[in-house]
C-alpha positions, -999 to 999 in steps of 0.1 A, spaced: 205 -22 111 236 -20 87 216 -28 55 184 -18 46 166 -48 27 136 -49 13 134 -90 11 116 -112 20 120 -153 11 91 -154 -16 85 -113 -26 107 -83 -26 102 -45 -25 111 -23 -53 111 12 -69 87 14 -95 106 18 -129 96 29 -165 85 -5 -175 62 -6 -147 36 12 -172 15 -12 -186 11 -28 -148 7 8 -129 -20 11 -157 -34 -21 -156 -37 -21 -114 -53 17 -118 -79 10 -143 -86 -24 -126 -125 -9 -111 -129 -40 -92 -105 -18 -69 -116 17 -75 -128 14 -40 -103 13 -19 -82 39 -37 -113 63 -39 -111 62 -75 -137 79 -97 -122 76 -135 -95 58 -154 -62 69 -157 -47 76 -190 -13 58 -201 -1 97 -205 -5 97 -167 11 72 -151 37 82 -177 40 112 -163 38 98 -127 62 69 -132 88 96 -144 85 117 -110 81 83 -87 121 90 -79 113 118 -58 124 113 -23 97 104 6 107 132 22 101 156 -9 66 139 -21 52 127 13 46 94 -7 63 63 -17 49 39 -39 69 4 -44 60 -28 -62 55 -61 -46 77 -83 -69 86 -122 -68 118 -134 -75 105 -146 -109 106 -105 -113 70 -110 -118 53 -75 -102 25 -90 -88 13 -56 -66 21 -22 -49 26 -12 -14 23 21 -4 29 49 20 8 77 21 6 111 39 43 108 50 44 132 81 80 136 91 79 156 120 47 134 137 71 101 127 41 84 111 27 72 77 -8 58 63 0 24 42 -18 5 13 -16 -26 -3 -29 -41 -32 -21 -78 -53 -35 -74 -83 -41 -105 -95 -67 -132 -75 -45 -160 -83 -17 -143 -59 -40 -131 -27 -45 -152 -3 -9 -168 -6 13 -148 19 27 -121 -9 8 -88 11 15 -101 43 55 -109 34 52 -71 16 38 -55 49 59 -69 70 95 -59 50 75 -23 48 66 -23 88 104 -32 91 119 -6 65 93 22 79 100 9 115 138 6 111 151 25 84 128 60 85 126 62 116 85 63 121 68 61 151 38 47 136 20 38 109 -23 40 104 -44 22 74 -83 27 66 -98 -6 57 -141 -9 44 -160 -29 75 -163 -52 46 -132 -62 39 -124 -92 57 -90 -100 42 -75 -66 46 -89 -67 86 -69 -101 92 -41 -87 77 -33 -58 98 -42 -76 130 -21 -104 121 7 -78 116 1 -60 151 -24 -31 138 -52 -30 165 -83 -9 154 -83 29 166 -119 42 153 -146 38 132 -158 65 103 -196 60 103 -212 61 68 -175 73 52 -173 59 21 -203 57 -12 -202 29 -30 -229 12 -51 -257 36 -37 -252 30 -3 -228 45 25 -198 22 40 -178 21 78 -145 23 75 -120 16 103 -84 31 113 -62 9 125 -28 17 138 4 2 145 28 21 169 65 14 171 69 3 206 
């Protein structure tokens, strides 16, 4: 691969940038999602300030890489992210998230996962990548396994939420 390109024909991938604020804030705060990013409190503004101004460290340096899901309207509509980078294993946990219900559902996260399967695939070099989706969550299980993931294990009773105890699955995707 000569170029690396995050595009796709109807979302792109991008660095997050100071003007990201208000949406990093918004998508943070958003408690509707708290549970799948294990979130417990709100984030300030100071924060994801702070955050936003050390989101250029390399992967490599922060184990992490957090990009925005953007249309070509330059509309950021969600992030993508890879987690617990482990250079020396070749292999990264990913995330996703559209923020707003009036963009799921419309081929945006699977157009973002696939451009990050590609760039993680072709570009760093992994061997494979893992995710951890609720029993629950439908949309997130088709997603993966529409993208190749095939389910590795199941937590038993891993995650509170709402006074009772969730599954949660691993799925993985291995560069063949």
């Amino acid at each position: 691969m000569d170029r690396i390109s995050l595009k796709g024909n109807g979302v792109y991938l991008r660095a997050l940038e100071p003007e990201d604020l208000d949406f990093v804030h918004a998508v943070e705060n958003d408690e509707s999602i708290w549970e799948i990013s294990c979130t417990l409190a709100p984030y300030s503004r100071f924060l994801i300030k702070q955050y936003l101004e050390n989101a250029h460290q390399d992967i490599y340096e922060a184990k992490q890489l957090r990009l925005v899901i953007s249309t070509y309207n330059n509309e950021a509509i969600g992030l993508i992210d890879l987690f617990d980078f482990d250079f020396k294993n070749k292999r990264a946990g990913v995330g996703i998230v559209v923020k707003n219900e009036k963009n799921r559902q419309l081929g945006y996260g699977s157009e973002a996962l696939k451009i990050l399967i590609d760039y993680c695939f072709m570009h760093l070099g992994l061997h494979q990548l893992y995710c951890n989706i609720s029993e629950e969550n439908d949309v997130s299980l088709k997603l993966f396994r529409n993208h190749g993931f095939e389910k590795i294990g199941l937590k038993k009773d891993w995650s509170y939420s709402n006074g009772v105890y969730k599954n949660e699955y691993v799925f993985q995707l291995i560069n063949k």
